[in-house]
C-alpha positions as CSV (number, residue, x, y, z in Angstrom):
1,X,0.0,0.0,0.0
2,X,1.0,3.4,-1.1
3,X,1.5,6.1,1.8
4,X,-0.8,9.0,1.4
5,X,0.3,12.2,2.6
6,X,-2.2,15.4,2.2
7,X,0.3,18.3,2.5
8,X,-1.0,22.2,2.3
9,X,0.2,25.4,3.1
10,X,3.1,27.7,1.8
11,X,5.5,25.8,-0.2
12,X,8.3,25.2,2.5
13,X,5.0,24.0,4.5
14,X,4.5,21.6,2.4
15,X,7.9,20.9,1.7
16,X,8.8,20.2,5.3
17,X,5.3,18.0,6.0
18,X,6.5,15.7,2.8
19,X,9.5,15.5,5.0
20,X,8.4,14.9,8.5
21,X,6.1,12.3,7.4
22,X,7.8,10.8,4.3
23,X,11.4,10.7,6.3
24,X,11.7,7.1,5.5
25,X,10.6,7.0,1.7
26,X,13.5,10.7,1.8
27,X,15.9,7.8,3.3
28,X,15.2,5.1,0.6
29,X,15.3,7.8,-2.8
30,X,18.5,8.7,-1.1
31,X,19.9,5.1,-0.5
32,X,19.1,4.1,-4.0
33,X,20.2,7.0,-6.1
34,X,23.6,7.3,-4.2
35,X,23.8,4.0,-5.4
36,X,22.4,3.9,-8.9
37,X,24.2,7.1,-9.5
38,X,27.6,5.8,-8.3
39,X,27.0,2.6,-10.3
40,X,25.5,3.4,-13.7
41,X,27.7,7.4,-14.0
42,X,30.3,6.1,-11.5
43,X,30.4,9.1,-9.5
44,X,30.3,9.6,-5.9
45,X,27.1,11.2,-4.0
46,X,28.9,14.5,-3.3
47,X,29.5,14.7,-7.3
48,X,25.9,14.4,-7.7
49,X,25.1,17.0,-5.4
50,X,27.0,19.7,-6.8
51,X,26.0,18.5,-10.6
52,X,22.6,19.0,-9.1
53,X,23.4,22.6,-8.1
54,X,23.8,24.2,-11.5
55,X,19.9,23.6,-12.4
56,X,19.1,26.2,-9.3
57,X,19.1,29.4,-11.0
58,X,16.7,28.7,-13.7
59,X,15.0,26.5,-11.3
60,X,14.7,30.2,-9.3
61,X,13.9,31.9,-12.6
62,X,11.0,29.7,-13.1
63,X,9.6,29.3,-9.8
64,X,11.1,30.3,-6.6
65,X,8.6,28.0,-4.4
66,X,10.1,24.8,-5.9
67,X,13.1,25.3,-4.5
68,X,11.4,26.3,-0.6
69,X,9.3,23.2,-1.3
70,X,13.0,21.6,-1.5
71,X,14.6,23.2,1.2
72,X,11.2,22.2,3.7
73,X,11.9,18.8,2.6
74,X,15.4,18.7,3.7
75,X,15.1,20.2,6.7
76,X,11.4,17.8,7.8
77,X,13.9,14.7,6.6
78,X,16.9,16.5,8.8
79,X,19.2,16.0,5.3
80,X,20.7,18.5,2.9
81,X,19.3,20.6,0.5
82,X,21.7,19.5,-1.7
83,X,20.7,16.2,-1.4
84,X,16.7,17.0,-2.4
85,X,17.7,18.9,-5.2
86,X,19.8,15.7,-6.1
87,X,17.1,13.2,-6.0
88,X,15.0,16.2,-8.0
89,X,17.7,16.3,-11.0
90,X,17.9,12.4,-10.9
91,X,17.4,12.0,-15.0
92,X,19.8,14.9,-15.7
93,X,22.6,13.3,-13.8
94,X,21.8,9.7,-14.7
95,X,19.8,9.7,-18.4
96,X,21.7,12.6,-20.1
97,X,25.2,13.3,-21.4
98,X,28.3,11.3,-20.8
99,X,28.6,7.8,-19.3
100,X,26.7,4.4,-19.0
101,X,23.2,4.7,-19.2
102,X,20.3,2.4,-18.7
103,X,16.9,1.9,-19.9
104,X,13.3,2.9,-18.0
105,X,10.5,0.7,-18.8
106,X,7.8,2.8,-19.2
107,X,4.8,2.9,-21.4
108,X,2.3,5.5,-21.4
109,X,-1.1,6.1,-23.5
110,X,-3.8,8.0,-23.7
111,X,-7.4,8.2,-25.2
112,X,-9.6,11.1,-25.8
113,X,-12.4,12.8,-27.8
114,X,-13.8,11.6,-30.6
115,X,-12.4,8.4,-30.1
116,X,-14.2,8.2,-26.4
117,X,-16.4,10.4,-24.4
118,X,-13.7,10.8,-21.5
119,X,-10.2,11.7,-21.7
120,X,-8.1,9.0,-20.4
121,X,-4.4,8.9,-19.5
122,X,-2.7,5.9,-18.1
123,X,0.9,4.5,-17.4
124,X,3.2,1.7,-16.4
125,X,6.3,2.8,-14.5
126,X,9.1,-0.6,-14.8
127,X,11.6,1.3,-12.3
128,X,14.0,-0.3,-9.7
129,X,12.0,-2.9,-7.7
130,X,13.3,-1.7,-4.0
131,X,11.9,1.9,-4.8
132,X,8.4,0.6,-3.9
133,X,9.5,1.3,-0.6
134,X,9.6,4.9,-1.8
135,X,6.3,5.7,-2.9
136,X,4.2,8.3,-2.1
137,X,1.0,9.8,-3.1
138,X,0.5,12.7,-2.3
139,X,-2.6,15.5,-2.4
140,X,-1.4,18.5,-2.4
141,X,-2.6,22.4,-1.9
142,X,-0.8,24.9,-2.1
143,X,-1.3,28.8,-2.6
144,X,-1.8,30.0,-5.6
145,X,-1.7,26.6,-7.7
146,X,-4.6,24.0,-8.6
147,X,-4.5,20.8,-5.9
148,X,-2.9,17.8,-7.2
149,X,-2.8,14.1,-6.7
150,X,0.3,12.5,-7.4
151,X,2.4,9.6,-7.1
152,X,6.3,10.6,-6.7
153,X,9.5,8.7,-4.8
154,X,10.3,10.0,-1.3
155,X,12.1,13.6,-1.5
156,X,10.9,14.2,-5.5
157,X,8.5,17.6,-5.8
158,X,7.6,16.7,-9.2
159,X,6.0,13.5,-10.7
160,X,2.9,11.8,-12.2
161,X,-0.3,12.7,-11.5
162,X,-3.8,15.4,-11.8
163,X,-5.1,18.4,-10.9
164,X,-8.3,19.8,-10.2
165,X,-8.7,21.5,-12.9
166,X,-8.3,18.8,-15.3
167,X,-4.6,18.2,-16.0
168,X,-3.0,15.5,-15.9
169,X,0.7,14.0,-17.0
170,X,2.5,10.6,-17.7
171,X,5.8,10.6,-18.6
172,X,8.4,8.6,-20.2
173,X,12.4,8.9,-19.5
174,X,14.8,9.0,-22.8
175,X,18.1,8.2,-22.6
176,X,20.1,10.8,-25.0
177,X,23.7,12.6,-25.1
178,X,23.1,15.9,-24.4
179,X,21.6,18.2,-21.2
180,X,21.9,21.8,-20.4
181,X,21.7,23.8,-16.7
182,X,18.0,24.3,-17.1
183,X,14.8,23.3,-15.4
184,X,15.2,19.3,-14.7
185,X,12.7,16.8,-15.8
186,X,10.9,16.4,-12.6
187,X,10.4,20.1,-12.0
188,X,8.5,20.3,-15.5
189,X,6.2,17.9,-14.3
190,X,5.4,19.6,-11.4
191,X,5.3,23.1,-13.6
192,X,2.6,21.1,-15.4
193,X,0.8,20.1,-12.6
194,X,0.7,23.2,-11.1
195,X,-1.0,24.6,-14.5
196,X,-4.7,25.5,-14.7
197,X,-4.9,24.7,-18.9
198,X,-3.6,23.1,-21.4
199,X,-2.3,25.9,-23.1
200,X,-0.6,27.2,-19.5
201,X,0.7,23.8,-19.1
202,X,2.6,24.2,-22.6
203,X,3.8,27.2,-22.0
204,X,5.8,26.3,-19.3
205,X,7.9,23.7,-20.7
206,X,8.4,24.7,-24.5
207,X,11.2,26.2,-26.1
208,X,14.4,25.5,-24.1
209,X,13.4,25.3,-20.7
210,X,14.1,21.5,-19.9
211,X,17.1,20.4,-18.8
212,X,17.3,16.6,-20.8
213,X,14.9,15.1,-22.8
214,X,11.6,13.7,-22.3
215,X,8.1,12.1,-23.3
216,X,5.5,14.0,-21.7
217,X,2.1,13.2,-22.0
218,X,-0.7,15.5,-21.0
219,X,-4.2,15.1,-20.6
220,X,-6.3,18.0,-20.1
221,X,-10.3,17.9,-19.8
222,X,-12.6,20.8,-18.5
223,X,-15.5,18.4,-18.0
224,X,-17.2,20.2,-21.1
225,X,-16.7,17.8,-23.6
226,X,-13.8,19.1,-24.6
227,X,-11.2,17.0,-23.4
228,X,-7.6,16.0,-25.0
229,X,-4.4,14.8,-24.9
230,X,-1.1,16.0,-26.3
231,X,2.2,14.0,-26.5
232,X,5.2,16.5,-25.8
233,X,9.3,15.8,-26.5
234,X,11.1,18.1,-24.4
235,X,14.8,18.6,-24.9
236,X,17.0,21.5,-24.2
237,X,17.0,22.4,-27.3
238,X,13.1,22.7,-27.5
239,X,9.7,20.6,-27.9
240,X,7.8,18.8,-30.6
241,X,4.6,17.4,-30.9
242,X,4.9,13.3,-31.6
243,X,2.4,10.3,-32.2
244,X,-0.8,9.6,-32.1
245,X,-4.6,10.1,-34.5
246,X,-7.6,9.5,-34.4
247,X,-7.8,9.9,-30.8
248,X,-5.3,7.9,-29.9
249,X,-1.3,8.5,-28.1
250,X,1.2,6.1,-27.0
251,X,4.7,6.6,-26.1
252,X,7.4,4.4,-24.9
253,X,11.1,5.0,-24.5
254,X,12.8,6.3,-27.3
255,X,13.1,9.6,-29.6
256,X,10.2,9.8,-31.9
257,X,10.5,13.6,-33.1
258,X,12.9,13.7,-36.1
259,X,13.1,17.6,-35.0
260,X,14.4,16.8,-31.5
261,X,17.1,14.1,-33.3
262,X,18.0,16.6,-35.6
263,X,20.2,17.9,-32.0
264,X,20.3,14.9,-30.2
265,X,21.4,11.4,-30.1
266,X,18.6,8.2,-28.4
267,X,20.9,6.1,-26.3
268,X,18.5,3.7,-25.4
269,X,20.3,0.4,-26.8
270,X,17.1,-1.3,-26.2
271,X,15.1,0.7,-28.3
272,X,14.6,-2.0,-30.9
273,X,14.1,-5.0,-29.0
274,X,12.1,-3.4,-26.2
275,X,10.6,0.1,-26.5
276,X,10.0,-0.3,-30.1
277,X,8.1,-3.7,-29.4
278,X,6.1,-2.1,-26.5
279,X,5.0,0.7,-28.6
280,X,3.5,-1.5,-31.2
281,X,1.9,-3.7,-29.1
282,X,0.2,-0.9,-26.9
283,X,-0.7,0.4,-30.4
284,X,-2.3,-2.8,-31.2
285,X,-4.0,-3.0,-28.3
286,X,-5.2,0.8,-28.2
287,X,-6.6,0.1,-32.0
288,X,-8.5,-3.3,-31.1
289,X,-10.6,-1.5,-28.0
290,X,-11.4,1.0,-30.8
């Protein structure tokens, strides 16, 4: 069973409520990542902490309460900051740039208007078996920002999940060769969270604004009948629009956009006898329930 946390308040309320009650979740997202970190980049827990640190100034320039949301954290776990900003830039120090990489099993989808009545969004997250122990859901509200429901790892402000007012994100990791100092992955998917619209939503996360690339998808329905669903590549060196007609998205774990290749290289080695495969048979499957 998931722990359920309902945090509100300013955001170093919040923050430091995630880590009074979540200390031991904080623990094992530390355990692990010092770890994974040290055995997939082969670098030392101090190394990630200060690779960490160059993401805080536009994390600052894009929202100021993420990073008192990571310093409440540290100081309701009684750890660093330094070490929740870590765990918060975990796919920019581990997916991106130099060094062994590894492959996350993910597979998202989604389904929407005309295809069905409802918007519907829906993932699988294939992640490190022992981080079950890290889980969270959490409800939060905070000032000035639309309550959420999601499901993150112990010490991580940003993750899966919907809001109130009918946005909601899945999200698949690439594995590519290149990063920049900007917002990381996880902070965009709280920046999405925290977003009242669609259009708000992609406004926050196009251009260059995210640190290493990703698969976001994003559901958004106002409970009008006018629901849909986007799929968004990020990358530092901006977003494109990828997959899906007819109603119908799914996304797995490699580079679809030929514009974001154009910059980039997909690292995932598995691409063609795993992500490739999952694609086309969540495809499949999408396309028979049609």
């Amino acid at each position: 069973m998931i722990k359920r946390l309902t945090l509100a308040g300013s955001a170093k309320e919040i923050g430091k409520k995630h880590g009074e009650l979540g200390k031991e979740q904080v623990v094992q997202s530390l355990d692990l990542y010092e770890r994974l970190f040290h055995g997939y980049q082969n670098i030392t827990w101090q190394e990630a902490r200060e690779r960490a640190l160059v993401h805080v100034k536009a994390i600052e320039k894009h929202d100021p309460s993420m990073l008192e949301e990571i310093e409440g954290i540290a100081s309701g776990a009684g750890v660093d900051f330094e070490d929740i900003l870590a765990l918060n830039a975990r796919s920019e120090i581990a997916l991106a740039g130099s060094g062994p990489s590894f492959s996350d099993g993910c597979t998202a989808m989604s389904v929407y208007p005309p295809l069905t009545n409802d918007t519907i969004i829906a993932q699988n997250w294939d992640w490190k078996g022992e981080q079950e122990k890290s889980l969270l859901l959490l409800d939060i509200e905070a000032v000035n920002a639309p309550k959420i429901t999601m499901v993150t790892e112990g010490g991580m402000i940003g993750k899966i999940g919907f809001n109130e007012a009918g946005v909601g994100i899945c999200f698949n990791a690439l594995i590519t060769d290149k990063k920049s100092d900007q917002l990381p992955i996880h902070l965009g998917l709280r920046a999405v969270l925290n977003s009242y619209s669609m259009s708000e939503a992609i406004a926050k996360i196009k251009q260059k604004q995210i640190a290493a690339a990703a698969s976001f998808l994003i559901g958004y329905d106002n409970g009008k009948d006018a629901g849909m669903s986007v799929n968004v590549e990020v990358s530092p060196f901006g977003m494109d629009y990828v997959s899906g007609e007819d109603g119908r998205l799914v996304h797995t774990n490699h580079v679809l956009s030929q514009k974001v290749l154009q910059d980039l290289t997909d690292m995932n080695e598995l691409r063609f006898e795993d992500s490739m495969l999952r694609k086309n048979v969540q495809n499949s499957l999408c396309s028979a329930r049609s």
